[in-house]
Every structure is written in structure tokens, then in C-alpha cells.
N, CA, C and O atoms as a MOPAC input file, in Angstrom:
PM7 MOZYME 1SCF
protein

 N      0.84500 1    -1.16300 1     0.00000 1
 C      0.00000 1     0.00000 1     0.00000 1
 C      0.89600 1     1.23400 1     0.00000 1
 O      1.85600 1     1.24100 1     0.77100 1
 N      0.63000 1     2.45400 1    -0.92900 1
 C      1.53800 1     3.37400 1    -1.20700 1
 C      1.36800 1     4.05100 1     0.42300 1
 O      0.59800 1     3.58600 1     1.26400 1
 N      2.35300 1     5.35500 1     0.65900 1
 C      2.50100 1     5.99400 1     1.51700 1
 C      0.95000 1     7.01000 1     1.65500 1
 O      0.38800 1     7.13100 1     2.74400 1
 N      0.35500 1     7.75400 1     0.22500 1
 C     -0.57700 1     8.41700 1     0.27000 1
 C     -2.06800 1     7.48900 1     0.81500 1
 O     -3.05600 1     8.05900 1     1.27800 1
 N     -1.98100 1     6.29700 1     0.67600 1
 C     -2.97800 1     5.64200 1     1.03500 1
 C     -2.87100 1     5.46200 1     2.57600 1
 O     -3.77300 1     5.56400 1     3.40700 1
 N     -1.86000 1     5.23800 1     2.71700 1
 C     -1.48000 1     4.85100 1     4.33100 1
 C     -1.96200 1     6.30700 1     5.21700 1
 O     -2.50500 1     6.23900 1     6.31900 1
 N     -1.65900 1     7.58100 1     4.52400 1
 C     -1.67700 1     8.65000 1     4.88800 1
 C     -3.41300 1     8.86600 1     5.01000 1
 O     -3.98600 1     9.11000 1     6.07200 1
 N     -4.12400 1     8.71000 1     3.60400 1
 C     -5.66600 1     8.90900 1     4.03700 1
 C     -6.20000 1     8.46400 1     5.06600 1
 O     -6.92500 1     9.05100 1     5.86900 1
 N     -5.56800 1     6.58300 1     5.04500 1
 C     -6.14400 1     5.66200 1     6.29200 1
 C     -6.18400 1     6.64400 1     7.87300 1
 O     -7.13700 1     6.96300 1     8.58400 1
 N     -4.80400 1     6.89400 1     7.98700 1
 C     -4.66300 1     7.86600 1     9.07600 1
 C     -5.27500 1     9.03500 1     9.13300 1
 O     -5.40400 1     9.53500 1    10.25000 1
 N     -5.68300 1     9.59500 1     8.21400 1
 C     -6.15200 1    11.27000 1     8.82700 1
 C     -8.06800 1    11.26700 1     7.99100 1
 O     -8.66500 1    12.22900 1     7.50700 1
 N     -8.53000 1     9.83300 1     8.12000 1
 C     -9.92700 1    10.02600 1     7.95800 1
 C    -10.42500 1    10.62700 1     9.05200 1
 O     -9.67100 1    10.72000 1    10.02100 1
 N    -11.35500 1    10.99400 1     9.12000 1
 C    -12.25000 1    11.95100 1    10.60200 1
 C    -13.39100 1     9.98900 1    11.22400 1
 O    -13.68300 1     9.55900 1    12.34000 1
 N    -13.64500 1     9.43600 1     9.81200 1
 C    -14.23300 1     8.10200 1    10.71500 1
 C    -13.59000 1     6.99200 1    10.59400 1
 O    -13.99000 1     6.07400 1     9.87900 1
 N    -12.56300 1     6.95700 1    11.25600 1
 C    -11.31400 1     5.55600 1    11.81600 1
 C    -12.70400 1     4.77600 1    12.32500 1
 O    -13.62900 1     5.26300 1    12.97400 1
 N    -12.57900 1     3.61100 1    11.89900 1
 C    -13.16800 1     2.43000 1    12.41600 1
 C    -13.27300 1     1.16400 1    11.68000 1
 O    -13.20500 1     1.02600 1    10.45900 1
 N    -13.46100 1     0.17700 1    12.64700 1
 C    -13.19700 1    -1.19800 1    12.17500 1
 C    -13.69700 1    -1.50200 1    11.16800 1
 O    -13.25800 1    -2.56500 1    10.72700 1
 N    -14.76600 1    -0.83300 1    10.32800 1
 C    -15.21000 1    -1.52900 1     9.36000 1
 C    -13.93100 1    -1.01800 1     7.97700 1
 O    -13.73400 1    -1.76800 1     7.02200 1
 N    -13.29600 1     0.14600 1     8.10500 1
 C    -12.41200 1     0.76900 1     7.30600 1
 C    -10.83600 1    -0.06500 1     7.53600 1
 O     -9.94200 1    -0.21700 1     6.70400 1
 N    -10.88200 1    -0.47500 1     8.83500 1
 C     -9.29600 1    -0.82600 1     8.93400 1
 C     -9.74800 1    -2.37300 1     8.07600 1
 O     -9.16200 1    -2.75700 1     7.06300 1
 N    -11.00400 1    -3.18300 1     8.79500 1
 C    -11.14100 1    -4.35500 1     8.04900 1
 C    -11.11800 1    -4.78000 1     6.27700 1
 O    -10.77800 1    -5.75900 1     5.61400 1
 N    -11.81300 1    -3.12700 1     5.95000 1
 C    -11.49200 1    -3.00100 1     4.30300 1
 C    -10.54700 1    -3.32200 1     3.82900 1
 O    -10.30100 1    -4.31600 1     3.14400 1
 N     -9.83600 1    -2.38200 1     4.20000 1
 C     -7.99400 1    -2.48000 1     3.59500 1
 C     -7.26700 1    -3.30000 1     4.03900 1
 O     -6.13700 1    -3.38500 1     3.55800 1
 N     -7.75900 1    -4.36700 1     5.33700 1
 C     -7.19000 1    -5.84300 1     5.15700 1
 C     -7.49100 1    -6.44400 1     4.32400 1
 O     -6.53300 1    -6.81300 1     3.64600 1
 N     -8.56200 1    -6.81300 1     3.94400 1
 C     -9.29800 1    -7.49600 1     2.67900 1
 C     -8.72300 1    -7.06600 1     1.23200 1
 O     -8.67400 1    -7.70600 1     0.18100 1
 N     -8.29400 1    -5.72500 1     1.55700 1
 C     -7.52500 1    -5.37900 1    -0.10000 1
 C     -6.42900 1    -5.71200 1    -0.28600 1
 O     -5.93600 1    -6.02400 1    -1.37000 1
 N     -5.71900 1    -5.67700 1     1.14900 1
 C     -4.24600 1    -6.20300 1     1.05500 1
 C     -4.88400 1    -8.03300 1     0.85000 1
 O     -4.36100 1    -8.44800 1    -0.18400 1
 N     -5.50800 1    -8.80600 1     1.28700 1
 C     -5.51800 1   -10.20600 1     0.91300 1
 C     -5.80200 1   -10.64000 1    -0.39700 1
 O     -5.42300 1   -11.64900 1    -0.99200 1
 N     -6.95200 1    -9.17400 1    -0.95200 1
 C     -7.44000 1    -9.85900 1    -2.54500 1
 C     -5.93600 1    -9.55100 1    -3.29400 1
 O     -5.53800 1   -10.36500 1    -4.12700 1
 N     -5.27800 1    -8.58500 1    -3.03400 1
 C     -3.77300 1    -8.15400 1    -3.43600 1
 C     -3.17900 1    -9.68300 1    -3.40900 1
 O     -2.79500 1   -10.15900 1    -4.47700 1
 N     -3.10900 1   -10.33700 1    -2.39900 1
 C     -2.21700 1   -11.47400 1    -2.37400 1
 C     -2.89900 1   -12.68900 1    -2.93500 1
 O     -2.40500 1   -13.80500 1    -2.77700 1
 N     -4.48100 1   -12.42000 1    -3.85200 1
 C     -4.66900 1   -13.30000 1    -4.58700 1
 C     -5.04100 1   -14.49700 1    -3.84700 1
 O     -4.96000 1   -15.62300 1    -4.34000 1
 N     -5.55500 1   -14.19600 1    -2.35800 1
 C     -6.10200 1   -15.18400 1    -1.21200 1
 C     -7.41900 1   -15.63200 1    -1.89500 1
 O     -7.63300 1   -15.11300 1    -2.99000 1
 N     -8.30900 1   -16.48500 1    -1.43900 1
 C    -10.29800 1   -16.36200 1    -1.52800 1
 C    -10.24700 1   -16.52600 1    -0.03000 1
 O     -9.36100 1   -16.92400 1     0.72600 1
 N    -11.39900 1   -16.12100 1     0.14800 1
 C    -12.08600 1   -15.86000 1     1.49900 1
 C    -12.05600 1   -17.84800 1     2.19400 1
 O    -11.88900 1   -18.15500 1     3.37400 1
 N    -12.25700 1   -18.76900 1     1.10400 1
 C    -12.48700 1   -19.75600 1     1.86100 1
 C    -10.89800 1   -20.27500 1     1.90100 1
 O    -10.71700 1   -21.34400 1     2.48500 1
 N     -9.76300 1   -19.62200 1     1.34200 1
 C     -8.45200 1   -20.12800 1     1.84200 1
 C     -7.82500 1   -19.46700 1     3.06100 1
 O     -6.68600 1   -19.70400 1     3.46200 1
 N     -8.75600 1   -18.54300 1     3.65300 1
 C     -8.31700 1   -17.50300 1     4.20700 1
 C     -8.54400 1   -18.23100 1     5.71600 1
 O     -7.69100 1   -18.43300 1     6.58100 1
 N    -10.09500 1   -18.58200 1     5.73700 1
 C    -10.54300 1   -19.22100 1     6.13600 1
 C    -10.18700 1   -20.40700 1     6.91600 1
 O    -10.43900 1   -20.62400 1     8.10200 1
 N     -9.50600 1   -21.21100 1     5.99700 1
 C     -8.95900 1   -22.64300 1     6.34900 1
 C     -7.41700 1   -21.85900 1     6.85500 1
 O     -7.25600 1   -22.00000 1     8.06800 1
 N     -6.55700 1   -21.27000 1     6.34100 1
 C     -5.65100 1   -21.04500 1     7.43800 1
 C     -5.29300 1   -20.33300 1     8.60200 1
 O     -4.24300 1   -20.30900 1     9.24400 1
 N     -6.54500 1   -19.66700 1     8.76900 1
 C     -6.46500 1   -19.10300 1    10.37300 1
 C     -7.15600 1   -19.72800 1    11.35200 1
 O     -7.15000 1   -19.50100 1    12.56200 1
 N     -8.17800 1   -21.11200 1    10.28200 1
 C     -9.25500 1   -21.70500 1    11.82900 1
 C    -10.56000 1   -20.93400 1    12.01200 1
 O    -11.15500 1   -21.10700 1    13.07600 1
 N    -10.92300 1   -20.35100 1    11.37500 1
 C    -12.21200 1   -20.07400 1    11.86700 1
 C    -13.60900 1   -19.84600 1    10.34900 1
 O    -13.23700 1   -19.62800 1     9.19600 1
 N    -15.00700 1   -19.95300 1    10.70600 1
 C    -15.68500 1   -20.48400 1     9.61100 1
 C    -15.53500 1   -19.58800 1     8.47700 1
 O    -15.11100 1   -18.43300 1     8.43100 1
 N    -15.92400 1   -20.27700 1     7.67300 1
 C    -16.02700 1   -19.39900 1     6.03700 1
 C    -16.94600 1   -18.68900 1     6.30000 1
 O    -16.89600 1   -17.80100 1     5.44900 1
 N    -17.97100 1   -18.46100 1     7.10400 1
 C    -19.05900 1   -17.51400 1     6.70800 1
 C    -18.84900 1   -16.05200 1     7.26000 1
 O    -19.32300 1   -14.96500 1     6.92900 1
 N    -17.82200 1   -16.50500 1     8.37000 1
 C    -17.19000 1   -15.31200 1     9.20500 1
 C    -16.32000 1   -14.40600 1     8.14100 1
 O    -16.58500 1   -13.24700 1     7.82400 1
 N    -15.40900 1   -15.06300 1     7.74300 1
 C    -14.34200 1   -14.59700 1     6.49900 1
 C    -14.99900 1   -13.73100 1     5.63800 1
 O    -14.71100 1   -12.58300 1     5.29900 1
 N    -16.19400 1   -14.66000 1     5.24900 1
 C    -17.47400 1   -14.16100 1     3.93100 1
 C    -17.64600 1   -12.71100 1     4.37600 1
 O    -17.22900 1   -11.80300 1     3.65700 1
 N    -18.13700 1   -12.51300 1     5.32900 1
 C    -18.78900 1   -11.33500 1     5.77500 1
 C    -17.71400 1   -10.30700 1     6.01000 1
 O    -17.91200 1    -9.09300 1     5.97100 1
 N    -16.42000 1   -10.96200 1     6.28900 1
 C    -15.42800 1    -8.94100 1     5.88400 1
 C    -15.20900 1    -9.27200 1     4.04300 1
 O    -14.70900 1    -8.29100 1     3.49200 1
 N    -15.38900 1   -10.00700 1     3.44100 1
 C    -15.09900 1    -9.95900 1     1.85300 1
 C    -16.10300 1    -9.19100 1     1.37000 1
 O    -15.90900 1    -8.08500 1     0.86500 1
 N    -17.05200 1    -9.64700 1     1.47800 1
 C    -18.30400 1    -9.29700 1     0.92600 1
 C    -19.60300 1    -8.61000 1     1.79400 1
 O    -20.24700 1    -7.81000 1     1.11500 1
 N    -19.87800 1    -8.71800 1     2.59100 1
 C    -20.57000 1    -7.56900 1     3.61600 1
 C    -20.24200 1    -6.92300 1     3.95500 1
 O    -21.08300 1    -6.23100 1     4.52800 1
 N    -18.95500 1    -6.45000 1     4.02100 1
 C    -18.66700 1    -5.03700 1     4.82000 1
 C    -18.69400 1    -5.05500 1     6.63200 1
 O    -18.78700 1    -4.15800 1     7.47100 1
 N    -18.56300 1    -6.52400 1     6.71000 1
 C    -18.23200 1    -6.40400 1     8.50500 1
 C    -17.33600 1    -6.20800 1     8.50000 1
 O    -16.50400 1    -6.17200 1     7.59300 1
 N    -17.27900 1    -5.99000 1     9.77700 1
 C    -15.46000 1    -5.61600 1    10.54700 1
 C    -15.48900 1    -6.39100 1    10.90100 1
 O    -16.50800 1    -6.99700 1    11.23300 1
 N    -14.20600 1    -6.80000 1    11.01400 1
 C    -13.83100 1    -8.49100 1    11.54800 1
 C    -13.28700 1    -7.73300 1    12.87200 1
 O    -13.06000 1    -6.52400 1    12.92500 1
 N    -13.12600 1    -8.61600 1    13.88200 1
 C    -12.72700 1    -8.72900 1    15.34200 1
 C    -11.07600 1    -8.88200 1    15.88300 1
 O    -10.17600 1    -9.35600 1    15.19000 1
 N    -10.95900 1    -8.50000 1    16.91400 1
 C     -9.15600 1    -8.08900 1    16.99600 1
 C     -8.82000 1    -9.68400 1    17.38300 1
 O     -7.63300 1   -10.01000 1    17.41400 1
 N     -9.68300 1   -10.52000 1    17.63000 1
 C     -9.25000 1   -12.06500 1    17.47800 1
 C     -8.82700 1   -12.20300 1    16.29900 1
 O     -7.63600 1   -12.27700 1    15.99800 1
 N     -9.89600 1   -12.25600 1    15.41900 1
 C     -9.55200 1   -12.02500 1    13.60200 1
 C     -8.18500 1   -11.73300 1    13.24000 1
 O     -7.49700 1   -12.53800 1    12.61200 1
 N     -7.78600 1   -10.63000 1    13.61000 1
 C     -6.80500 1    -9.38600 1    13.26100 1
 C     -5.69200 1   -10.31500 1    13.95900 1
 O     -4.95600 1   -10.68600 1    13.04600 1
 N     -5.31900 1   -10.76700 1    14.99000 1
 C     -4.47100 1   -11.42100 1    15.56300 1
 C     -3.89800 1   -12.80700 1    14.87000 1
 O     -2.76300 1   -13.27600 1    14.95700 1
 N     -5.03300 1   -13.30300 1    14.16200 1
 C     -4.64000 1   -14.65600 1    14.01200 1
 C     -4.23700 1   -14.39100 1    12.46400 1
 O     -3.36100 1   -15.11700 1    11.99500 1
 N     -4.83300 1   -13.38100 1    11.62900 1
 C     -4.12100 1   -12.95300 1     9.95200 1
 C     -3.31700 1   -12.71500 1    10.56600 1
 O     -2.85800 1   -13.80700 1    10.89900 1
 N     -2.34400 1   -11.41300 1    11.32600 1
 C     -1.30200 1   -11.52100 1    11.70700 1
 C     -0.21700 1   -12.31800 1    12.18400 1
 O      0.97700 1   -12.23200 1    11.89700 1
 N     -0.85400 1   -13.17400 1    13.02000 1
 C     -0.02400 1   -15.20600 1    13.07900 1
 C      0.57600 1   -15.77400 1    11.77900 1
 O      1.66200 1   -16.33100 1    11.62100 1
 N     -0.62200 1   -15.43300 1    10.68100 1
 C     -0.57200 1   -16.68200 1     9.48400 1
 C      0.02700 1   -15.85300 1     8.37100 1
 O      0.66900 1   -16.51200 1     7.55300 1
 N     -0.04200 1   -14.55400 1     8.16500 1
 C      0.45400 1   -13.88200 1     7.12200 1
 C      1.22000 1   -12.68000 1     7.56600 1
 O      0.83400 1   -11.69600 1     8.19700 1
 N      2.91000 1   -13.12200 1     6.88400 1
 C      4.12900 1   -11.76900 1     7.47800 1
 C      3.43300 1   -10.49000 1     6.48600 1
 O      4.02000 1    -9.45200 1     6.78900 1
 N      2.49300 1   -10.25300 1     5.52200 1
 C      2.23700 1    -9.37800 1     4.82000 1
 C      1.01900 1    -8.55500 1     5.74900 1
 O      1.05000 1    -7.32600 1     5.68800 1
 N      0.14500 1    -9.08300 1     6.45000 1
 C     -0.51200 1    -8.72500 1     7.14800 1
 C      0.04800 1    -8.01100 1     8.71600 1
 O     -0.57700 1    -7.27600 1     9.48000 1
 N      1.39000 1    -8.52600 1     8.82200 1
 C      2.52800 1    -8.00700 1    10.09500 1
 C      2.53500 1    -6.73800 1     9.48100 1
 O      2.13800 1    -5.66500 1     9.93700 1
 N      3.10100 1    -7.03300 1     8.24800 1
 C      4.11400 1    -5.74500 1     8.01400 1
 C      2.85500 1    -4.09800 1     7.86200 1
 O      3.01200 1    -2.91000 1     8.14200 1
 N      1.78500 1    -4.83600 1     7.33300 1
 C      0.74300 1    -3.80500 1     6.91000 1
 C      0.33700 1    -3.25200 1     8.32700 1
 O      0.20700 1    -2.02800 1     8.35700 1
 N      0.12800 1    -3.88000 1     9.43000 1
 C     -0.44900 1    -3.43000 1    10.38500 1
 C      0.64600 1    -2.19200 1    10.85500 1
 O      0.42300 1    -1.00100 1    11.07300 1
 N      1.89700 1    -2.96200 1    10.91900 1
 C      3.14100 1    -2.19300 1    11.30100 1
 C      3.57000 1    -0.78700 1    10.81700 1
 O      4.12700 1     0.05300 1    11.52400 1
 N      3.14700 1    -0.61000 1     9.17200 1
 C      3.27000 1     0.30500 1     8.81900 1
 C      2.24900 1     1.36800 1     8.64600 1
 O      2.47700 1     2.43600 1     8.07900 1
 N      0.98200 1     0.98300 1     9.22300 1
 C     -0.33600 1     1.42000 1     9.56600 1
 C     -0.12300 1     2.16500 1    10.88900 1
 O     -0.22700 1     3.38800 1    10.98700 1
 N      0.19300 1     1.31100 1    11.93400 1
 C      0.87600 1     2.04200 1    13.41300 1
 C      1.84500 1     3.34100 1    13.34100 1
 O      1.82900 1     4.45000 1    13.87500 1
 N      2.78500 1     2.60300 1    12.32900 1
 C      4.22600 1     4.18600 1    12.78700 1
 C      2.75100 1     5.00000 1    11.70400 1
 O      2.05500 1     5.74700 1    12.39100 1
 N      2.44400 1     4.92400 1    10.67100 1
 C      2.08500 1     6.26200 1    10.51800 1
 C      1.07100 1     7.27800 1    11.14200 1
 O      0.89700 1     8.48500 1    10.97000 1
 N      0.45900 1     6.32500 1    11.94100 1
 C     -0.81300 1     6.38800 1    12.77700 1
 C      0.17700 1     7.67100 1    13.84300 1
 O     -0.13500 1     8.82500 1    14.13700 1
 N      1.29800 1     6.94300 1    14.16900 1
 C      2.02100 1     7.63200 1    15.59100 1
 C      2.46900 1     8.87800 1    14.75600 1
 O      2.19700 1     9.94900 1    15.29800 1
 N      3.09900 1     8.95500 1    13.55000 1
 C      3.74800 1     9.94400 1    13.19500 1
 C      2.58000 1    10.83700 1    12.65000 1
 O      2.72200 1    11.99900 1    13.03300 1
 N      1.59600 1    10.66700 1    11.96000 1
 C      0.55700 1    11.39300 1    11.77800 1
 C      0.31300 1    12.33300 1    13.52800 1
 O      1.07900 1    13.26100 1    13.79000 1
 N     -0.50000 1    12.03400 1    14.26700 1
 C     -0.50400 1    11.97100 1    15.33600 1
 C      0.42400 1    13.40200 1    16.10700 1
 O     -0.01200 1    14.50400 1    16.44000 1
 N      1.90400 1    12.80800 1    16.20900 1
 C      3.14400 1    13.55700 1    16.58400 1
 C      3.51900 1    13.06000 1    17.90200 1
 O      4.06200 1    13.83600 1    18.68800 1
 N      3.28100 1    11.80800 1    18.24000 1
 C      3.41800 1    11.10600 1    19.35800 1
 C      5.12200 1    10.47400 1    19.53300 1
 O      5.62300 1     9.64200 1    18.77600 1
 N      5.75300 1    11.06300 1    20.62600 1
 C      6.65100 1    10.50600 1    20.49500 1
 C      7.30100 1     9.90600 1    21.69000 1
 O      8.05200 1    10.49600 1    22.46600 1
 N      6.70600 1     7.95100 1    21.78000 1
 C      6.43700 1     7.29700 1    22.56500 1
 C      7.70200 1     6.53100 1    22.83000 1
 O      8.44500 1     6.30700 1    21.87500 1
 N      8.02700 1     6.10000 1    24.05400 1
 C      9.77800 1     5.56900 1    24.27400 1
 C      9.33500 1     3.97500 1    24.25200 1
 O     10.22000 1     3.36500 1    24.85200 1
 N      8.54700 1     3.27200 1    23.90000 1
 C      7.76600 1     2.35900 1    23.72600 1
 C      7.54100 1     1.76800 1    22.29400 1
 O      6.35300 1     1.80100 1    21.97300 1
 N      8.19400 1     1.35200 1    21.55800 1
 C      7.75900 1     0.98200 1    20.32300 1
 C      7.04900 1    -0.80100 1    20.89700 1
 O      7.37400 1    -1.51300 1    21.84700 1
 N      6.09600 1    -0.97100 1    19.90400 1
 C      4.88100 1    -2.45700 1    19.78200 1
 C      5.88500 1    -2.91900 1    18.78300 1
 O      6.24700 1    -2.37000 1    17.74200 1
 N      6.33500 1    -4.27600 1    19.43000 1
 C      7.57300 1    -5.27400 1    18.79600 1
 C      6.43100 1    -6.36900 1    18.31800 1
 O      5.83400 1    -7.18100 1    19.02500 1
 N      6.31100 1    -6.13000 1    16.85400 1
 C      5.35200 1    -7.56400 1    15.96400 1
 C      6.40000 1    -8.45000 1    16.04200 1
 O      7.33500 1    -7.67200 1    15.85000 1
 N      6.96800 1    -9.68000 1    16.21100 1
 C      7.64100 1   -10.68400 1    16.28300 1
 C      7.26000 1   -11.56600 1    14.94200 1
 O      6.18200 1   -11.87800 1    14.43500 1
 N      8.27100 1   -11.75700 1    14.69100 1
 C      8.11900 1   -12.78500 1    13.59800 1
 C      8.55600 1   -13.97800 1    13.42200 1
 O      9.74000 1   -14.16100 1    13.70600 1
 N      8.00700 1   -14.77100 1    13.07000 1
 C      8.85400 1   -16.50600 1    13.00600 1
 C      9.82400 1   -16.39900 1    12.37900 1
 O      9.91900 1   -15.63500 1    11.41800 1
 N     10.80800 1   -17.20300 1    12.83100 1
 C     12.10100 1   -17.52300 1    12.12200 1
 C     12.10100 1   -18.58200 1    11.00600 1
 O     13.14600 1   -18.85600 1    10.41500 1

């Protein structure tokens, strides 16, 4: 996702789960996923999956945790969603959120 996109994400006036869940779903159709492979590798039902593809739910920070488990592209997106979130912002926290990654 370019920097200007990352930049809108951050300075919309309505931040919310159904918007952050969007642009997960764009980063997955990006990686050429379907909802029912998505599905089978995080463990939880297809109909759940169905509904951030195609309904417009927001999926849940369980959700969000376990794409982050199964896909380093979904690490890195969240990651670079955060610093710009902080640098948008002007927060300057002695605390950086360490995403860990498998070896």
C-alpha cells in the first residue's frame, strides 16, 4: 500500500473497524487469497471470512491477531499502519509495539 494511502487511512475523521477491516481485505485480494483459503488457514468459519469480503463487517481483533499469526504481509501492513498512525498523530512514545516474527 503506497505511503498516500497509508496517509488517508490515518487522517480520515471516521477511523473504524469496518475501514481498517477493508484495507485488510484489499491487502488479501492483493495477495490473490479467496475468502475460503483464508478461512482454512487461520481456523475459523467461512461464513465469518465471507462477511469482511463481501458484507462489509469488521472483523474482530481475534480475527486481526490470528491474519497476523498466518500472514508476514498482514505483520508488516499493520506495522506500517501504526508508525504512521504515531507519526501522523506527533506522538513521540519511548515504547515501540515489537510484531515478532517466526524464524
Amino acid at each position: 500500500m503506497s505511503r498516500s494511502n497509508m496517509w488517508q487511512i490515518c487522517h480520515k475523521n471516521n477511523l473504524g473497524n469496518k475501514l481498517l477491516t477493508g484495507n485488510i481485505v484489499q491487502a488479501i485480494r492483493e495477495q490473490e487469497l479467496t475468502s475460503k483459503q483464508v478461512a482454512s488457514d487461520i481456523v475459523v468459519p467461512t461464513e465469518r471470512v465471507r462477511n469482511w469480503f463481501y458484507k462489509n463487517t469488521g472483523m474482530t481483533a481475534l480475527d486481526l491477531l490470528l491474519l497476523m499469526r498466518e500472514y508476514k504481509f498482514i505483520r508488516q501492513f499493520v506495522a506500517a499502519l501504526f508508525g504512521e498512525y504515531q507519526h501522523a498523530e506527533g506522538h513521540n512514545q519511548t515504547a515501540d509495539i515489537y510484531i515478532g516474527e517466526e524464524d
